[in-house]
Backbone as a printed PyTorch tensor [residue, N CA C, xyz], in Angstrom:
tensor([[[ 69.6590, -12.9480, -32.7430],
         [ 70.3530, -13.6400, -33.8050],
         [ 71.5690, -12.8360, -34.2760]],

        [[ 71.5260, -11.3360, -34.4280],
         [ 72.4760, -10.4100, -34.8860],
         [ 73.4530, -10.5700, -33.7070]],

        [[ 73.1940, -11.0030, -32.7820],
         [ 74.6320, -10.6160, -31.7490],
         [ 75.0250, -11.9980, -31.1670]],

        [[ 74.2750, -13.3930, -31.9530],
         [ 75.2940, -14.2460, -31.8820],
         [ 75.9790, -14.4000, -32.9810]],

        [[ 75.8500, -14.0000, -34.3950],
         [ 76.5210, -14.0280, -35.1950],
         [ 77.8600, -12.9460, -35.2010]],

        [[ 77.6710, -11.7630, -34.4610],
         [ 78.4630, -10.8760, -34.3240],
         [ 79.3500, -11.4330, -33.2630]],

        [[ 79.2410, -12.3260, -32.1010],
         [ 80.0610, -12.7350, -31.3880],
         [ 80.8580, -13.7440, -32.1710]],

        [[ 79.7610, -14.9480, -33.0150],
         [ 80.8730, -15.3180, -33.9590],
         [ 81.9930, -14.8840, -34.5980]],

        [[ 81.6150, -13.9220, -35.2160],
         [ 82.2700, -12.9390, -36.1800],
         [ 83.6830, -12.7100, -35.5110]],

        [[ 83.4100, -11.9410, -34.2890],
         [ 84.5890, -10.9720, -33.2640],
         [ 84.9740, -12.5480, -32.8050]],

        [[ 85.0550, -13.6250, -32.2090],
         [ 85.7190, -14.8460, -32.0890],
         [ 85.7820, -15.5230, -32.9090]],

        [[ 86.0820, -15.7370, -34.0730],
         [ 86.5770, -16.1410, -35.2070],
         [ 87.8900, -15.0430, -35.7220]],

        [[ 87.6990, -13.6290, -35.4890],
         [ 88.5270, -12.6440, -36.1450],
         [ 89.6840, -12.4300, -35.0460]],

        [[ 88.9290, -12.6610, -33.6900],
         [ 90.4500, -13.0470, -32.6590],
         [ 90.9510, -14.2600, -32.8670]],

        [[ 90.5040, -15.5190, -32.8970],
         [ 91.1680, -16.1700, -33.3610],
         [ 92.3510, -16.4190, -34.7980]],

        [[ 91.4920, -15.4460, -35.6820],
         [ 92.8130, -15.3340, -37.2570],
         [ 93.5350, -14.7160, -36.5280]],

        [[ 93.6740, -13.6670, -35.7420],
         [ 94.5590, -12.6780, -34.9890],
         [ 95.5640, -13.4690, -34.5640]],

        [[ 95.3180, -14.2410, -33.2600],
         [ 96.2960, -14.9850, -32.8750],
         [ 96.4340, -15.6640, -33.3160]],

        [[ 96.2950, -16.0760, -34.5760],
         [ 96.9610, -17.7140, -35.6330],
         [ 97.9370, -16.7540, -36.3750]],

        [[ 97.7190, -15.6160, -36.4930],
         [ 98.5420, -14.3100, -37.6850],
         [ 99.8000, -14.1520, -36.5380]],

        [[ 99.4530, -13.9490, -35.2920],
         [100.4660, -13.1000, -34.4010],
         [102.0010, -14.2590, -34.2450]],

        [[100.9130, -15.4590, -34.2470],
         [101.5590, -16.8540, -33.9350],
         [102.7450, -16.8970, -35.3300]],

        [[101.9060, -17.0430, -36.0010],
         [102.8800, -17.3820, -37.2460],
         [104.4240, -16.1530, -37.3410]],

        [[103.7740, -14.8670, -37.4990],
         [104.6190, -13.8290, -37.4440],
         [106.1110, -13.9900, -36.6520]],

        [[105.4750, -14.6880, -35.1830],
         [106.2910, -14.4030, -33.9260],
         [107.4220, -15.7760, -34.3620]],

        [[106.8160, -16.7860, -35.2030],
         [108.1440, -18.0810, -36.0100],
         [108.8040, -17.0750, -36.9480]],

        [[108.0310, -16.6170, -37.5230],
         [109.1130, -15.6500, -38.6960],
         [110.4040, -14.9130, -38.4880]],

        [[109.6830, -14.5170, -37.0490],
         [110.8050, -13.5370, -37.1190],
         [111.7720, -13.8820, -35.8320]],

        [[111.6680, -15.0590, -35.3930],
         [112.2450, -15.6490, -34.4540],
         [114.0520, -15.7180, -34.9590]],

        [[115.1880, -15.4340, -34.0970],
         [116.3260, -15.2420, -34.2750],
         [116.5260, -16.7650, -34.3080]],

        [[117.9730, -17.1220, -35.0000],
         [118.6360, -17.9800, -34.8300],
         [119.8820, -17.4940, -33.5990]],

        [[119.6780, -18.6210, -32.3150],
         [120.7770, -17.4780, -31.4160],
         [122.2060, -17.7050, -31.8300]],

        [[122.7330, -16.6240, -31.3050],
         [124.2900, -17.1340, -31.5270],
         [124.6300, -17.9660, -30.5670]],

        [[125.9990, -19.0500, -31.0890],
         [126.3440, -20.1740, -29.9610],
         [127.2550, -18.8200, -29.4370]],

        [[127.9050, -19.7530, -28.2880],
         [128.6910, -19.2620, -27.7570],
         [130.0330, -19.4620, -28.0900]],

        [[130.5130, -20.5010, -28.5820],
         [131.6600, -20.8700, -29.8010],
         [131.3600, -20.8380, -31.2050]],

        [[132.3220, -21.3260, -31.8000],
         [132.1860, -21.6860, -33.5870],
         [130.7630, -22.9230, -33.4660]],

        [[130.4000, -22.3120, -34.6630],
         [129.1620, -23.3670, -35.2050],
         [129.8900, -24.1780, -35.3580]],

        [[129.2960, -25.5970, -35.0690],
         [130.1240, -26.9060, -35.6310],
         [128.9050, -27.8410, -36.4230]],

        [[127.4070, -27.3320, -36.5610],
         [126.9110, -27.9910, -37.0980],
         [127.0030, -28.0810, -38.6230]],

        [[126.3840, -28.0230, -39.6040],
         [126.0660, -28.2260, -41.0190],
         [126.4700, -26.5760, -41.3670]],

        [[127.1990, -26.4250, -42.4450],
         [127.7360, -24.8660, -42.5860],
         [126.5040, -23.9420, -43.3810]],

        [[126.0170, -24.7190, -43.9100],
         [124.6430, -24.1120, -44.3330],
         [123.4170, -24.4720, -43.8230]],

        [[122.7490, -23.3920, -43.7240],
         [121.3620, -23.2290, -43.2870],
         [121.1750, -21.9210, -42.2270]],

        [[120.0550, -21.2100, -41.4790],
         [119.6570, -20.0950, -41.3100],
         [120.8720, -19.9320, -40.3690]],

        [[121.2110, -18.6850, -40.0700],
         [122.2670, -17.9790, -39.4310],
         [121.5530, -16.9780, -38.7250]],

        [[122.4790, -16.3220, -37.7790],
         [121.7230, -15.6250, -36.7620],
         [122.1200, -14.0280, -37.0270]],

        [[121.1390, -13.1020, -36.8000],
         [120.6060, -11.8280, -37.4940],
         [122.3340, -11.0510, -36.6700]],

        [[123.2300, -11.9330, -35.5440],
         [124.1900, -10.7970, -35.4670],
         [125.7390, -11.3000, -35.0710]],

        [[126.3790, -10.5510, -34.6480],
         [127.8940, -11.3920, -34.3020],
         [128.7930, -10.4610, -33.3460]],

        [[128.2410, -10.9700, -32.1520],
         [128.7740,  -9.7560, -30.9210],
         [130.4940,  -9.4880, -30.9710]],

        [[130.1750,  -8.0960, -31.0200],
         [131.8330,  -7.5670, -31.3860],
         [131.9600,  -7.4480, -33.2660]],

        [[131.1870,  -7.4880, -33.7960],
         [131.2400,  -7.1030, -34.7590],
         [129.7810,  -6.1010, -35.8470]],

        [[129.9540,  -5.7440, -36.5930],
         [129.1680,  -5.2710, -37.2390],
         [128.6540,  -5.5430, -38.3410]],

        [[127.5240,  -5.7820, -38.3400],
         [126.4630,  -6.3060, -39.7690],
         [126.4340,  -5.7960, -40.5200]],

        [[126.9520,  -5.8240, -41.8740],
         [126.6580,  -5.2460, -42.9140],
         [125.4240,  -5.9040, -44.0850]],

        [[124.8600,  -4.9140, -44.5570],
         [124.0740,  -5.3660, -45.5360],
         [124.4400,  -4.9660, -47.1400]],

        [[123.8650,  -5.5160, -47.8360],
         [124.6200,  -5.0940, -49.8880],
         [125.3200,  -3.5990, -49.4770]],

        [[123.6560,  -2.3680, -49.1880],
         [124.1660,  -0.8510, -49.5560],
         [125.2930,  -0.2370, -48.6850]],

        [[125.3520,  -0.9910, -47.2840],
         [126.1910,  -0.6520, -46.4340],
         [127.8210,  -1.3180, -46.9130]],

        [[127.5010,  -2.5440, -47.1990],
         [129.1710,  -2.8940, -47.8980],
         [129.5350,  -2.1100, -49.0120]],

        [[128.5580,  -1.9590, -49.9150],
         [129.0760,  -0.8240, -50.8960],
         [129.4070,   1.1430, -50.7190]],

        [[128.6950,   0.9390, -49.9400],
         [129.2260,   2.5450, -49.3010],
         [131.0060,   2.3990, -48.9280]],

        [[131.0700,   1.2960, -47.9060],
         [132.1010,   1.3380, -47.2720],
         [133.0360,   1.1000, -48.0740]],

        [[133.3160,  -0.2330, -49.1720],
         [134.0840,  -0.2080, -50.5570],
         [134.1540,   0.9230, -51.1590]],

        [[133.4300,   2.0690, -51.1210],
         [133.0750,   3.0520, -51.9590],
         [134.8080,   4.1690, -51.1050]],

        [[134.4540,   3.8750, -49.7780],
         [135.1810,   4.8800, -49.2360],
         [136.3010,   4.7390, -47.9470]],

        [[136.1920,   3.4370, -48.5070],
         [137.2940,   2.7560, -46.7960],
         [138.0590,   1.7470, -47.8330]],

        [[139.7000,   1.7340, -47.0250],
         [140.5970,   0.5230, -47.5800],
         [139.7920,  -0.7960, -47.1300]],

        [[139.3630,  -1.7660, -47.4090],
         [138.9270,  -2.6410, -46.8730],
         [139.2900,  -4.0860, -47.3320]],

        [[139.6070,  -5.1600, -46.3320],
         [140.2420,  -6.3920, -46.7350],
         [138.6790,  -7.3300, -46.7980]],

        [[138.7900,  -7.8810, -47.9080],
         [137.7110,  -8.7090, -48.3430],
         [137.9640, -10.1170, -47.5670]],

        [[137.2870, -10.7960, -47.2540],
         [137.8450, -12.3490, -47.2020],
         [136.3010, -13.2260, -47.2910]],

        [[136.7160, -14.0040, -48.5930],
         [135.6600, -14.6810, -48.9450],
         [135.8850, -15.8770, -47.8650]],

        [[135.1420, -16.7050, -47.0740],
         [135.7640, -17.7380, -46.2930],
         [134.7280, -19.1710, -46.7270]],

        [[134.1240, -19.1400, -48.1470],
         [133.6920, -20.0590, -48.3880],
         [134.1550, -21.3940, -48.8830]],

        [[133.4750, -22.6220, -48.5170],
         [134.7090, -23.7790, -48.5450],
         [134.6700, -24.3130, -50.0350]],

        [[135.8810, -25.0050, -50.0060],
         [135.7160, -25.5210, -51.4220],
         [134.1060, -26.8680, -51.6370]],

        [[133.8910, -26.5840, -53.2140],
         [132.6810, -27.4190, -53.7020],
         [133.0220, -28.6220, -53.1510]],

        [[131.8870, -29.3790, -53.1300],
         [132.1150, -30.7120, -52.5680],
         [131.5400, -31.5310, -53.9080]],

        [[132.4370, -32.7370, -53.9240],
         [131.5240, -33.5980, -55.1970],
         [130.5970, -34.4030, -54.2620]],

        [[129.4740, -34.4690, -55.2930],
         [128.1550, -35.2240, -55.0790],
         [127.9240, -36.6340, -54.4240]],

        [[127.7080, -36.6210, -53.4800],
         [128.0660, -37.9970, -53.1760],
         [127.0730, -39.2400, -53.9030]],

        [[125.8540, -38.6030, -54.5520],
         [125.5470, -39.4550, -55.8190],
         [125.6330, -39.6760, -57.3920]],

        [[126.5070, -39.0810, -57.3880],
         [127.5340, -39.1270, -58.6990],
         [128.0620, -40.1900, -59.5360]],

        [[127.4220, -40.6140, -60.2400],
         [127.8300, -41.9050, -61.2240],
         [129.0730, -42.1260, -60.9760]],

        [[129.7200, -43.1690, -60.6120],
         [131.1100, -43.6340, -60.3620],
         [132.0660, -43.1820, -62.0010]],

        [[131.3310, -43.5870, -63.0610],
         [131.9920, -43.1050, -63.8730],
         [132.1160, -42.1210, -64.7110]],

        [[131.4010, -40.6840, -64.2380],
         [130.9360, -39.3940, -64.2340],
         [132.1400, -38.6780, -64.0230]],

        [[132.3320, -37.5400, -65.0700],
         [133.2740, -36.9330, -64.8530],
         [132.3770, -35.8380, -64.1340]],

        [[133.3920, -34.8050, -62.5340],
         [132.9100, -33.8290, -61.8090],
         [133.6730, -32.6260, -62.0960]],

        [[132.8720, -31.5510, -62.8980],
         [133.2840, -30.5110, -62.7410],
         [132.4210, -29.4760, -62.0080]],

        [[133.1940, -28.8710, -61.1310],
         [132.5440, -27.6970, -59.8260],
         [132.5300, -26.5320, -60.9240]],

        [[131.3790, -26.0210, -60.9970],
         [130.6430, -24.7760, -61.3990],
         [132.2340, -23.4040, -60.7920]],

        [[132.6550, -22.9320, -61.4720],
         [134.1640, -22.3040, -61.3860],
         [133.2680, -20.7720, -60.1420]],

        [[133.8030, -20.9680, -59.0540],
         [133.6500, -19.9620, -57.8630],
         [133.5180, -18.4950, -57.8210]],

        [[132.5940, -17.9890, -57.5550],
         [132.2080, -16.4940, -57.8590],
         [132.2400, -15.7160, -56.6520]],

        [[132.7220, -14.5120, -56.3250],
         [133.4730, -13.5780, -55.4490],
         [133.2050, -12.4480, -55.5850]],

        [[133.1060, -11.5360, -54.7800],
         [132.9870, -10.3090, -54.3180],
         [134.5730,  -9.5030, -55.1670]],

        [[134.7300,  -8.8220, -56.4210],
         [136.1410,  -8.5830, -56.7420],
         [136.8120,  -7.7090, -55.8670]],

        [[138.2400,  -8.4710, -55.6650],
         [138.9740,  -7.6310, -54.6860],
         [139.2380,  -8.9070, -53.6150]],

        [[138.4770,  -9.5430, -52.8820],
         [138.2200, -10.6470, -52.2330],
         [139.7570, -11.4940, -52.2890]],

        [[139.9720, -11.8870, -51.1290],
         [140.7230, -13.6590, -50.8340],
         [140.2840, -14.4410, -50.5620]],

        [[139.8920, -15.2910, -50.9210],
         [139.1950, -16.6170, -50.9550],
         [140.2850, -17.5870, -50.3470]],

        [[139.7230, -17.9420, -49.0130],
         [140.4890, -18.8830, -48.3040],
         [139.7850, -19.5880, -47.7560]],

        [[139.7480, -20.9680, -48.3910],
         [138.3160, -22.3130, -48.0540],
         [139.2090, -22.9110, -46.3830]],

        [[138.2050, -23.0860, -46.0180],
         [138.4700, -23.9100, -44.5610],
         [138.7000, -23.3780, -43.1970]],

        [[138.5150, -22.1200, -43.7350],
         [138.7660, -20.6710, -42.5690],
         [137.4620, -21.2620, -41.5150]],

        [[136.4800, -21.1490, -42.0020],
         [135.1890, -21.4920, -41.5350],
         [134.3030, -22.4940, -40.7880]],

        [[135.4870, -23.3400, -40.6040],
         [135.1150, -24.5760, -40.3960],
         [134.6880, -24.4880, -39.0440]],

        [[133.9220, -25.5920, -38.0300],
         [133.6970, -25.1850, -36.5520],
         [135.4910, -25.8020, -36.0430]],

        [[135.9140, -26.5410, -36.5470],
         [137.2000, -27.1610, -36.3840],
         [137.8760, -27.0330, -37.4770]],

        [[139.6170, -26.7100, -36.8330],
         [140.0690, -26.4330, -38.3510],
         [141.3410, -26.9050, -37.8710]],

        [[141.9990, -27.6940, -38.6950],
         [143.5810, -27.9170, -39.0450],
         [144.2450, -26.8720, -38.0070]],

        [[145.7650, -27.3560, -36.8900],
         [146.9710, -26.7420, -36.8450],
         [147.1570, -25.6620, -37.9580]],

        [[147.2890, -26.5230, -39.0330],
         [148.5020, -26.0610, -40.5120],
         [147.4570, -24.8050, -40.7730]],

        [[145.5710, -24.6620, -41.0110],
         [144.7700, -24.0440, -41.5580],
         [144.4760, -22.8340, -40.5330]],

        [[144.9030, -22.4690, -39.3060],
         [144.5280, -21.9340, -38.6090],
         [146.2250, -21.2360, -38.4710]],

        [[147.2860, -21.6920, -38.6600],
         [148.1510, -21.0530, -38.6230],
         [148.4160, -20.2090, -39.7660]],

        [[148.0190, -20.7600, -41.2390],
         [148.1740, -19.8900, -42.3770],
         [146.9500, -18.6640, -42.7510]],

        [[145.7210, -19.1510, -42.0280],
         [145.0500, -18.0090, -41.7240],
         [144.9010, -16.8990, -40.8960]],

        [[145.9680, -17.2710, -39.3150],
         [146.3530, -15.8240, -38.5630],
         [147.7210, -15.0690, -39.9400]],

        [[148.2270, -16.1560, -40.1810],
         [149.9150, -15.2470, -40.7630],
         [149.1950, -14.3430, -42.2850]],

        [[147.8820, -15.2600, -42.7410],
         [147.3990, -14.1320, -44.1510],
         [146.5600, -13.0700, -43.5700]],

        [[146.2060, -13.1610, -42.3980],
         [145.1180, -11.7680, -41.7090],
         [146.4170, -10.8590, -41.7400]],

        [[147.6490, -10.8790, -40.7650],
         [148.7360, -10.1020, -40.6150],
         [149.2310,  -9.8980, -42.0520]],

        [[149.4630, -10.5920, -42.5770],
         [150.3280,  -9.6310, -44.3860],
         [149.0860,  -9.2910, -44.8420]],

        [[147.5890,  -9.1820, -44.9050],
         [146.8540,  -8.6700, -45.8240],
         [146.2660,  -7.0940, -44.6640]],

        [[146.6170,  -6.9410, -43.4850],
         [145.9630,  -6.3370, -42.6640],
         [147.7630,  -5.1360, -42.3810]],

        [[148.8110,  -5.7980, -42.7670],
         [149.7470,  -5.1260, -42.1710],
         [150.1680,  -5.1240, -40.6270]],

        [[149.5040,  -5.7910, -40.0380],
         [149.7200,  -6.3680, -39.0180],
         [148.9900,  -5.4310, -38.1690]],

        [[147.9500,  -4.3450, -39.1980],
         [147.2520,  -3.5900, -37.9260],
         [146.0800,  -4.2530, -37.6270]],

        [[145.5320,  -4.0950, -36.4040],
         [144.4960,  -4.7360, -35.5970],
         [143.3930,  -3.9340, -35.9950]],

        [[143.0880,  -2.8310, -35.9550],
         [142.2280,  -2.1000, -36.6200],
         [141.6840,  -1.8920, -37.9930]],

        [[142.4850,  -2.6820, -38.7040],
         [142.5710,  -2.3600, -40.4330],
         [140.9180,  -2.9350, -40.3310]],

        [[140.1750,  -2.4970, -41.2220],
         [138.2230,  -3.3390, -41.0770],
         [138.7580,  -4.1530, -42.4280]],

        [[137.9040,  -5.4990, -41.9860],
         [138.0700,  -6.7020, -42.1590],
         [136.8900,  -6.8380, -42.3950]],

        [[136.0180,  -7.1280, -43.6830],
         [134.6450,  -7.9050, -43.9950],
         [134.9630,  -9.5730, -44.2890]],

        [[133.9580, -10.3540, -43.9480],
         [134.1080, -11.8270, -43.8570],
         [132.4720, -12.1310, -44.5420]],

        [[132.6230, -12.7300, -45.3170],
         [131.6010, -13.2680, -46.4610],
         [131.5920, -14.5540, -46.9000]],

        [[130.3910, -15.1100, -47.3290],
         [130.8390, -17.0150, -48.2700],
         [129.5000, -16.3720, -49.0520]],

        [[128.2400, -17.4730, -48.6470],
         [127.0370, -17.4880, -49.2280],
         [125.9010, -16.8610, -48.0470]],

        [[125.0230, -17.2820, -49.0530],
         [123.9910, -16.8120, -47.8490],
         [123.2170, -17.9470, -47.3850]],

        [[122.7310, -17.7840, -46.0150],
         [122.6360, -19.0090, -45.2310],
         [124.0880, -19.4910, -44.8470]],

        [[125.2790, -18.9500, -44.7130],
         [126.4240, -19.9940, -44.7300],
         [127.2060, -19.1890, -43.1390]],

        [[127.4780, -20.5610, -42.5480],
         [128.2350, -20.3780, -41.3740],
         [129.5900, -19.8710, -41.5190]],

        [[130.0570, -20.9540, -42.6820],
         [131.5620, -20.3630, -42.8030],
         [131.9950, -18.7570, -42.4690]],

        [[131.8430, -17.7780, -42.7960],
         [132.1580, -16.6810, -42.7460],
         [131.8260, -16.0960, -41.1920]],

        [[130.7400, -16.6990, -41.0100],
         [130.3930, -16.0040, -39.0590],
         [131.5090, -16.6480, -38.2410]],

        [[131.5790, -17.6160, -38.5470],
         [133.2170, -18.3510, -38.0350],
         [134.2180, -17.8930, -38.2700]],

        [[134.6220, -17.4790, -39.3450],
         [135.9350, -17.3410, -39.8230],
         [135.7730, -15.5910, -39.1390]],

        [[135.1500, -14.9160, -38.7490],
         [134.9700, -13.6510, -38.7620],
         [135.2690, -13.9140, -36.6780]],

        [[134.2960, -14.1740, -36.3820],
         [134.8600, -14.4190, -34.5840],
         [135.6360, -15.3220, -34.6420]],

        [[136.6520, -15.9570, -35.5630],
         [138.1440, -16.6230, -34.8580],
         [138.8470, -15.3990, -35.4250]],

        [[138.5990, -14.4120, -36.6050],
         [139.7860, -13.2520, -36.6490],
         [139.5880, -12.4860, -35.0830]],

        [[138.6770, -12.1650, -34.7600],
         [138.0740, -10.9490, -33.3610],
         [138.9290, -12.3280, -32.1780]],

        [[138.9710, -13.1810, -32.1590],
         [139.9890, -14.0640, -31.2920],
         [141.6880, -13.3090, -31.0090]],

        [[141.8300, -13.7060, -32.4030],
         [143.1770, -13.0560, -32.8500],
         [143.6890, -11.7310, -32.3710]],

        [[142.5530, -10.5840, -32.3010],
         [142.3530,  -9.6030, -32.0070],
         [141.9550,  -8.6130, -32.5820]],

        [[141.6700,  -8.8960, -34.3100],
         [140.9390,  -7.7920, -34.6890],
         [140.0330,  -6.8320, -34.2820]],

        [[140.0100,  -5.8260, -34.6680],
         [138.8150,  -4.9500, -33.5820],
         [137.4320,  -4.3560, -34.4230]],

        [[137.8890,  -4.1230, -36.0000],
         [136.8420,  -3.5800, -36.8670],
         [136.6780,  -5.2530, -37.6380]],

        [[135.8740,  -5.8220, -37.3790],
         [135.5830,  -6.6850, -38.4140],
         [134.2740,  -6.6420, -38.6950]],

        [[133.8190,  -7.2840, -39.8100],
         [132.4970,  -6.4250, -40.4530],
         [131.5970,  -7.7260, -41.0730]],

        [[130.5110,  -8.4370, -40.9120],
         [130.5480,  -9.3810, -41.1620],
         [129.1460,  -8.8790, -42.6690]],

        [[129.2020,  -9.7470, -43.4300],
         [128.3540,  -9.7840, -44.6940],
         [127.2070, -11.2350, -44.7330]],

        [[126.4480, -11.0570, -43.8880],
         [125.9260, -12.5570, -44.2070],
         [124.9140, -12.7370, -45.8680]],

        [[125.0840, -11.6080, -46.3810],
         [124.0550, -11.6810, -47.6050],
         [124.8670, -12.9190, -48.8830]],

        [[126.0920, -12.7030, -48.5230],
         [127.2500, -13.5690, -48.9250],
         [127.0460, -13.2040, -51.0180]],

        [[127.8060, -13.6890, -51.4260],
         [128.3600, -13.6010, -53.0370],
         [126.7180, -13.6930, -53.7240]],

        [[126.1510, -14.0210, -53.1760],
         [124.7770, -14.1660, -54.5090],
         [124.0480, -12.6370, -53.6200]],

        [[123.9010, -12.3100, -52.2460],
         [123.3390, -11.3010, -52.0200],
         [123.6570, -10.1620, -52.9150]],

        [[125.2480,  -9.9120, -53.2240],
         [125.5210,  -8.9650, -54.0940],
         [125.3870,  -8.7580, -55.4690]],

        [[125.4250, -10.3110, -55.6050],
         [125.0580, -10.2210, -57.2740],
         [123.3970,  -9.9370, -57.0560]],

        [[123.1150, -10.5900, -56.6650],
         [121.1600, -10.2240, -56.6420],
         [120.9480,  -8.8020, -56.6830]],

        [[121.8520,  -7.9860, -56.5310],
         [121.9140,  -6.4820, -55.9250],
         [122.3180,  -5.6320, -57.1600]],

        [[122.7470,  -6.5630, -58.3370],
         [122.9110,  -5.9650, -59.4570],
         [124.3150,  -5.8210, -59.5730]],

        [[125.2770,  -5.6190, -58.8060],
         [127.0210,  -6.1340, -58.4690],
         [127.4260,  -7.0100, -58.9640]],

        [[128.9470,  -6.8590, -59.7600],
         [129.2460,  -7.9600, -60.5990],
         [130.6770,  -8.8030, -59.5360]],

        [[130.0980, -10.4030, -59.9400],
         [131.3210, -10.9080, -59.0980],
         [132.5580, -10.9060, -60.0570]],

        [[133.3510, -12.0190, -59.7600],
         [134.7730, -12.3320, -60.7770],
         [134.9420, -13.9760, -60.1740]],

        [[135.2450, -14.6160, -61.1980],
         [136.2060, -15.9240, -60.7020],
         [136.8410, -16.0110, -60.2940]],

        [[136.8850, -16.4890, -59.2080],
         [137.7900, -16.8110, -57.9870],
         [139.1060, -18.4490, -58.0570]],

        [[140.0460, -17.6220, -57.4940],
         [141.0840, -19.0330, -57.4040],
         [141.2710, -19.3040, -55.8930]],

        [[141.4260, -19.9840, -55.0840],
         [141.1630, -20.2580, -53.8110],
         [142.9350, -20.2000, -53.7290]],

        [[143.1840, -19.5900, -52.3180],
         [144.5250, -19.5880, -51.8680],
         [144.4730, -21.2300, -51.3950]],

        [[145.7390, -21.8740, -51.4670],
         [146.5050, -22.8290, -50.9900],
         [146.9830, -23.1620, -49.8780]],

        [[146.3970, -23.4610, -48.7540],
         [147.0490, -23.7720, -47.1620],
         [147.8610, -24.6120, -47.5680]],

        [[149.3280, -24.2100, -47.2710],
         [150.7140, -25.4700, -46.7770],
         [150.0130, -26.5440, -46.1590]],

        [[150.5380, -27.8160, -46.6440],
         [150.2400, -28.9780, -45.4170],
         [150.9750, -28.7630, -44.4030]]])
């Protein structure tokens, strides 16, 4: 009787095992990188890396702010109004919060982007970079957010060589005890 209950026991406890190993092995499963710009939905899980560039996390962006010139670029898009929004509802967007120091340039991010939006975003990498290729370049929005993994491999297109990507995005840092600032979004020419 003791050693069919003990076989119970030991096959029941391999079985939690592999229901534990199972679950674990979804957890920690990567989102892969495409091989182009994301073009799906700009939010939702993102992938743990961004070949040719380097991951930063809160303590690592703040070291490097601490001790490197570094060009910020927020690349999160502008708010969208609600598409169930009382027709006769006035919409005001919650006013945009930033990493201080940051350029906030909405539409960088997109999987497709405007002639006009893709030309005023190589000519602001060159006047904010000095036209050096090396200058390190961090690229940020939210967290969960594509925009910035995009906007970060179309600068490494261009040819940047240090770019630094932040996926913890504007609330990772505030969560971190870091204060943002209100943000005004630069203006792409039509």
């Amino acid at each position: 009787m003791r050693r069919k209950i003990a076989r119970r026991f030991a096959s029941n406890f391999t079985l939690c095992g592999l229901v534990l190993f199972l679950f674990a092995g979804l957890a920690l499963a990567e989102v892969p990188e495409p091989q182009d710009y994301w073009t799906g939905a700009l939010h939702g899980e993102v992938p743990q890396t961004l070949t040719g560039a380097k991951v930063l996390h809160t303590d690592e962006l703040a070291a490097l702010l601490a001790s490197t010139h570094l060009v910020l670029i927020d690349a999160a898009s502008f708010p969208h109004k609600p598409a169930n929004l009382d027709p006769g509802a006035v919409w005001k967007p919650v006013p945009h919060q930033n990493i201080p120091g940051s350029v906030w340039i909405p539409g960088i991010g997109e999987g497709h982007i405007e002639t006009n939006v893709e030309a005023y975003f190589r000519d602001r990498l060159a006047v904010l970079t000095a036209g050096n290729l090396d200058q390190p370049i961090v690229f940020y929005c939210h967290l969960q957010c594509w925009a910035s993994w995009n906007a970060a491999k179309r600068a490494q297109s261009y040819g940047y060589r240090k770019i630094h990507w932040y996926p913890d995005g504007a609330e990772g840092w505030r969560d971190a005890g870091n204060t943002l600032t209100t943000a005004q979004p630069e203006s792409v020419p039509q």
